[in-house]
C-alpha positions in Angstrom: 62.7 67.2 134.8 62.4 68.2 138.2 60.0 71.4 139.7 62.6 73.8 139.0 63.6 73.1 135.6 60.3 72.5 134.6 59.6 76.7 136.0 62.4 77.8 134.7 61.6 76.2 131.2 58.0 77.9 131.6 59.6 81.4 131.9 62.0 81.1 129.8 58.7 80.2 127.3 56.7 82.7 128.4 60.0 85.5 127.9 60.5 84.6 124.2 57.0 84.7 123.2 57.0 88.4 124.6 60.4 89.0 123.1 60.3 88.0 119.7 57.7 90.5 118.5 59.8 93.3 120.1 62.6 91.7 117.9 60.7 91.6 114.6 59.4 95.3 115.3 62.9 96.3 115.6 64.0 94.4 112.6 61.2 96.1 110.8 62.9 99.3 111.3 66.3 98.6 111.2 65.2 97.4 107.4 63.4 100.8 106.6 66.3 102.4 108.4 68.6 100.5 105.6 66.7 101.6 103.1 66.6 105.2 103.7 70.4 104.9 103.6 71.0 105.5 107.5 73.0 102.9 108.7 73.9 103.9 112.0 70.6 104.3 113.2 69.9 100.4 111.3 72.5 98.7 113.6 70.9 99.9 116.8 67.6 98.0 115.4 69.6 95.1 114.9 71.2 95.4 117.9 68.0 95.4 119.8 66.4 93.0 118.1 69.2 90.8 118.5 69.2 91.5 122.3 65.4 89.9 122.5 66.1 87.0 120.2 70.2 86.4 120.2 70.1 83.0 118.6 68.4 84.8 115.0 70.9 83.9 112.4 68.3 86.4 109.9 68.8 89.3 112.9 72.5 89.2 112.7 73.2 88.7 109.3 71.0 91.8 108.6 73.2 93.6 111.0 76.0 92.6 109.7 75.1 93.8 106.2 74.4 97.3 107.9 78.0 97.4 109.2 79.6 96.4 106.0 77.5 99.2 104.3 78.5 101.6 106.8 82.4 100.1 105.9 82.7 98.7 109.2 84.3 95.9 107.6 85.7 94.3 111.4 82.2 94.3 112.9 80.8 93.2 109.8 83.1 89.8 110.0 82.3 89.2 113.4 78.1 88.9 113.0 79.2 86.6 109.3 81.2 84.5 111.2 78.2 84.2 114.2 75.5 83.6 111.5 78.2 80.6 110.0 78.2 79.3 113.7 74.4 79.4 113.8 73.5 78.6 110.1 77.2 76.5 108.5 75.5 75.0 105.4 73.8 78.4 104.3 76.7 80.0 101.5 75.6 83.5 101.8 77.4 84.5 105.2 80.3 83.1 103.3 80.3 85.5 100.7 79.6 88.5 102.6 82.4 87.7 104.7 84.7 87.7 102.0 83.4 90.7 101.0 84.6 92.4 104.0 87.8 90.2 103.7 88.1 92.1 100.1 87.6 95.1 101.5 90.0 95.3 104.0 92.4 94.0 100.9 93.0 90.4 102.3 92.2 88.8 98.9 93.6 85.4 100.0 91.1 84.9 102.9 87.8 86.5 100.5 89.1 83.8 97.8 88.2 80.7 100.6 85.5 82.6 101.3 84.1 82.8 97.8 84.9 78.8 97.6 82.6 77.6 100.3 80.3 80.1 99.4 80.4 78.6 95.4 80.9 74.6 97.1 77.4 75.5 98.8 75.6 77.2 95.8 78.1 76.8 92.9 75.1 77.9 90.4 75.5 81.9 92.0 77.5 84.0 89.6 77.6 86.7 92.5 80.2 84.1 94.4 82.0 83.2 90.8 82.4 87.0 90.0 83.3 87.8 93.5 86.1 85.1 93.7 87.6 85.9 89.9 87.8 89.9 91.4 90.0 88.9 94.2 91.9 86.7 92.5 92.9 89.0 90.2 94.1 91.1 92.9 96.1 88.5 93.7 98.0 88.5 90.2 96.2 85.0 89.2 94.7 86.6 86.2 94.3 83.2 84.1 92.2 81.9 87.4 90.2 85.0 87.4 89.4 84.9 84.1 88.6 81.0 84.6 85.8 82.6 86.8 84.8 85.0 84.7 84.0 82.7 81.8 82.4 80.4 84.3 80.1 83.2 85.5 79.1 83.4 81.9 78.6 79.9 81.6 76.0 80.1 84.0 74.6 83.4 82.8 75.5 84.6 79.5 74.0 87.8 80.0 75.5 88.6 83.4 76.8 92.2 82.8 79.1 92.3 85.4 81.1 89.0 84.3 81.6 90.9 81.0 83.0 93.7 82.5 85.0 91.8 85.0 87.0 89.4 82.0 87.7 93.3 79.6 89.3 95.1 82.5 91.3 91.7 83.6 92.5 91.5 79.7 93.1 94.8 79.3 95.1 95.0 82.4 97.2 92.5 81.4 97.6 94.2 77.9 96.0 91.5 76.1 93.8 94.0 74.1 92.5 91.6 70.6 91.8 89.0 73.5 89.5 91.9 74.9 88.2 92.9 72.0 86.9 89.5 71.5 85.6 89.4 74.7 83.6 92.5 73.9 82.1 91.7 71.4 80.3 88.5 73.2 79.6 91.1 75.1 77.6 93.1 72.5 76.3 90.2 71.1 74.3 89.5 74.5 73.0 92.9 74.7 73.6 95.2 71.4 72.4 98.5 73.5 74.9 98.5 76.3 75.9 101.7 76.0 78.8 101.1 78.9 80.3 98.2 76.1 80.7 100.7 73.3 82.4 102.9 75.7 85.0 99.8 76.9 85.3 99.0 72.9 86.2 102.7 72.7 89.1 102.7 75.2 90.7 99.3 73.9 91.0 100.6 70.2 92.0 104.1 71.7 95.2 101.9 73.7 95.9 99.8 70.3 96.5 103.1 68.4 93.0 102.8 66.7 91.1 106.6 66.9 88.9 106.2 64.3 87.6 102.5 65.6 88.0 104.3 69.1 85.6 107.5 68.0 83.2 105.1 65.7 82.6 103.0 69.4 82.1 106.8 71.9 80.0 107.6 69.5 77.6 104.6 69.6 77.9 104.8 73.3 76.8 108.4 73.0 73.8 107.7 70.6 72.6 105.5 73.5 73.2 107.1 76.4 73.9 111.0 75.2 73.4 112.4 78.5 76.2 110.1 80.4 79.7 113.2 80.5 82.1 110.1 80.5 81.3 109.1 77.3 82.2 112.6 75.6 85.1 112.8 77.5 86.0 109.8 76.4 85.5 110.5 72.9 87.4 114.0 73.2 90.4 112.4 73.8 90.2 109.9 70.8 89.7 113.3 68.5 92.5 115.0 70.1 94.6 111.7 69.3 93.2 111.8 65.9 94.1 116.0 65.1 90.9 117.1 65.6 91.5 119.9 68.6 87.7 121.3 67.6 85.9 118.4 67.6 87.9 117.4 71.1 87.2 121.1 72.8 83.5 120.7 71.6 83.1 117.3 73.3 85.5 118.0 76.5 82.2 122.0 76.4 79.7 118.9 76.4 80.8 116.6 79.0 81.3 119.6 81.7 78.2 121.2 81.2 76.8 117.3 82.5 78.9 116.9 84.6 80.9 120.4 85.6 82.9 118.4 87.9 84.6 116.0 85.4 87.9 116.0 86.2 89.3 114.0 83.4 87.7 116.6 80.8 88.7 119.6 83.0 92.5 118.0 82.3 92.3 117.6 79.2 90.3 120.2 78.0 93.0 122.5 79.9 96.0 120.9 78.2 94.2 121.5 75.2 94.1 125.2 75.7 97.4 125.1 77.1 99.2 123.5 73.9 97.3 125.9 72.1 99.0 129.0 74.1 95.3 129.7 74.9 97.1 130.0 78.7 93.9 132.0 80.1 91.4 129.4 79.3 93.7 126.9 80.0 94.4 128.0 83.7 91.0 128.5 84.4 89.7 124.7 83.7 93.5 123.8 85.9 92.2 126.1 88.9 88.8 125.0 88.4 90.4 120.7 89.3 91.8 122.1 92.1 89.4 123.3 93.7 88.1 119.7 93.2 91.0 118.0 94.1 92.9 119.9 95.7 95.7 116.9 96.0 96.2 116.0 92.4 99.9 116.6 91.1 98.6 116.9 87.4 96.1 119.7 88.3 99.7 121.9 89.7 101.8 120.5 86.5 99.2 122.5 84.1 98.8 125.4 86.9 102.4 126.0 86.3 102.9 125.3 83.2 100.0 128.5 82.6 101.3 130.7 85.0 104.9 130.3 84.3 104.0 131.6 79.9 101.7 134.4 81.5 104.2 135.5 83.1 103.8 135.0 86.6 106.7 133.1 87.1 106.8 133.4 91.5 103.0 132.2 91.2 104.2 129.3 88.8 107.3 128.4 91.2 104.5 128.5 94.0 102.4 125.4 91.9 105.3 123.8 91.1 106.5 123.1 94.9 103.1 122.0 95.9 103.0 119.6 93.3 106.4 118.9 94.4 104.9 117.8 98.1 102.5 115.7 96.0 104.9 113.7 93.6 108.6 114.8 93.6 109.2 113.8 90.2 106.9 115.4 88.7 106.6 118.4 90.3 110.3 118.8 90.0 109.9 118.1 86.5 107.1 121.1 86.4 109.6 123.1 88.9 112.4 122.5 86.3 110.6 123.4 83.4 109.2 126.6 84.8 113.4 127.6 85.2 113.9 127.7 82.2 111.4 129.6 81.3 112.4 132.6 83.3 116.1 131.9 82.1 117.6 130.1 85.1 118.7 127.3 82.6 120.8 125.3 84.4 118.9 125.5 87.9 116.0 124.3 85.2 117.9 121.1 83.9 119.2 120.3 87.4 115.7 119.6 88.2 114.6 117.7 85.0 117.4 116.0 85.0 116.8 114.7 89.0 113.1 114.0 87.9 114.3 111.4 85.5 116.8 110.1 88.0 113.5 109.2 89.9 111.3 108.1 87.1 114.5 106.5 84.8 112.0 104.4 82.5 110.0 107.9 81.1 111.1 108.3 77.9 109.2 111.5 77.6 111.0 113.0 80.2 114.6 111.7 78.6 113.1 113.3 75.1 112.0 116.8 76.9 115.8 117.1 78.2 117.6 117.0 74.9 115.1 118.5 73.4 115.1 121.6 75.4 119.2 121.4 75.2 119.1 121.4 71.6 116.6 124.7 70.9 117.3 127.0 73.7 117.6 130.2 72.9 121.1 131.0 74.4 123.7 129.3 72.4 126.0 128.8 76.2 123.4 126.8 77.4 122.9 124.3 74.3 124.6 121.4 74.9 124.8 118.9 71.5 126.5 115.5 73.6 123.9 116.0 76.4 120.9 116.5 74.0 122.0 113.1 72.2 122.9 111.5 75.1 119.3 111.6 76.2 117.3 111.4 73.0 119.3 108.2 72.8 117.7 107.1 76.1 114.4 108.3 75.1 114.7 106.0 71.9 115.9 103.0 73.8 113.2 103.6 76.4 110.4 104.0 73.6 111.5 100.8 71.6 112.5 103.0 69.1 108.9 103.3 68.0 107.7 106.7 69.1 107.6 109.2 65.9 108.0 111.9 67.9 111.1 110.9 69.6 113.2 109.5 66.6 112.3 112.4 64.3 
């Protein structure tokens, strides 16, 4: 090495033994940065740190988490792929780039992702799970489920591999397949008050209320201060006929949680059915002023409005929810016609609604239903009212009570 080299070499020494406690200061508080939740202020720690020691594969990757916390999913990829350059055999880089790959809903790259990351460190359920949730955002639901059962394998108690496989059955409609899988779940942990509430919801889709109700319940007695649960419940006992048991569990789960949307619309549609219109707008206005861009929170606005009376004011929810979802709000629109007597301004409307949404045999049932018991004998229309309920049976599987009777 000649003179030169051999001074350059010494200063480049004598820099990086000045520079590297600069960069584990600033690492020191990018991490309590992190942890306070402030990721912004984080990557400039990182960021500095990485400026006096560039070659860090620990610096980067810790800014790289910060950005994919802060959802800066681009940046993110670009310090994983840096700390892959810097560290190749290490699978956790992997995996937190296909995070940010499943994030920014390229599920085909976070998949070969999540299989270099398992290929390095096959024994991590994180990489298993991961890969089985993008998969099945991918439609390969027998290969996600393959990795959910895996992750099991390899931890039986792993919480979120039991969650993963009962929302990929029950997506798929396989519901005794997910009740099965539930109760392995149970088995491994008996208290989990979040499995009772799952058990709930599958017997609550298969028909079941008083299975459904048994399984809230149990979820309640464990973790009675949790408003999803009663919510939950509510609607099972409002399946089941009991309207006072629902209202009293709908009352429960807003005073936890007052801005429970799912209890505010069906506690409101509760009071509405009851003709209770005053209570029922109130919990309607109360969703939204929560979400302000939900059709359904308009559909019960106008249905209220329109059997108080204030028909312009119901009109006036009606096109909003039209700008929302044109079906249904011209569905709500419609209904709120025939209410003031504008008949068939009123089935135009329901009748274009089901033109958009041709498979709702509710809709097809609500037309000849409402052409069969009008009021005004002109505006009853027999062939029409059987054309549709015959619709409504076909679309139903002629297995919906309500619609054959």
């Amino acid at each position: 090495m000649n003179p030169i080299s051999k001074l350059f070499t010494k200063i480049s020494k004598a820099i990086q033994v000045q520079t590297k406690p600069k960069a584990a200061e600033a690492n020191a508080r990018g991490q309590e940065a992190m942890k306070r939740g402030d990721m912004e202020e984080a990557v400039e720690h990182f960021s500095t740190a990485i400026e006096c020691d560039p070659d860090n594969a620990v610096l980067v990757y810790n800014r790289g988490f910060a950005y994919l916390n802060a959802k800066e999913f681009e940046l993110a990829r670009a310090d994983f792929e840096r700390v892959i350059e810097l560290t190749p055999d290490d699978a956790d880089p992997y995996y937190r780039r296909g995070q940010c790959f499943q994030n920014e809903e390229n599920f085909a790259a976070a998949v070969k992702d999540y299989s270099r990351a398992i290929k390095l460190k096959p024994e991590d359920t994180r990489f298993v799970n991961a890969r089985g949730v993008s998969l099945l955002s991918l439609g390969e639901t027998d290969k996600a489920l393959a990795d959910f059962k895996k992750a099991l394998e390899l931890d039986p108690n792993n919480e979120q591999a039991h969650r993963n496989r009962v929302l990929a059955l029950v997506e798929e409609g396989r519901y005794d397949e997910a009740l099965a899988a539930l109760k392995e779940w149970l088995e491994a942990a008996p208290d989990c008050a979040e499995a009772w509430n799952r058990r709930g919801q599958v017997y609550r889709m298969k028909g079941d209320h008083k299975r459904a109700i048994a399984a809230y319940t149990k979820a309640i007695r464990l973790a009675p201060d949790d408003a999803v649960y009663y919510s939950n419940r509510g609607a099972s006992l409002d399946d089941s006929g009991q309207k006072k048991e629902a209202l009293a569990d709908f009352k429960k789960s807003l005073e936890l949680d007052p801005e429970n949307t799912d209890a505010l619309y069906a506690r409101g549609w509760l009071y509405a059915l009851a003709r209770r219109f005053e209570q029922g707008l109130a919990d309607f206005e109360r969703w939204i002023a929560i979400e302000p861009d939900c059709a359904g929170a308009y559909d019960g606005q106008s249905w209220c409005l329109a059997r108080l009376g204030r028909e312009q004011e119901a009109l006036k929810a009606a096109e909003r929810e039209i700008e929302l979802s044109r079906p249904k709000g011209l569905r709500a629109r419609g209904h709120v016609k025939l209410i003031a007597g504008q008949y068939e301004a009123g089935f135009t409307d329901l009748k274009e609604a089901f033109r958009l949404q041709p498979d709702n045999a509710e809709w097809a049932n609500q037309i000849a239903w409402m052409r069969s018991v009008l009021p005004d004998p002109a505006v009853r229309n027999p062939e029409e009212a059987i054309h549709y309920a015959q619709i409504a049976r076909r679309l139903s599987d002629n297995k919906n009570w309500y619609i054959v009777n």
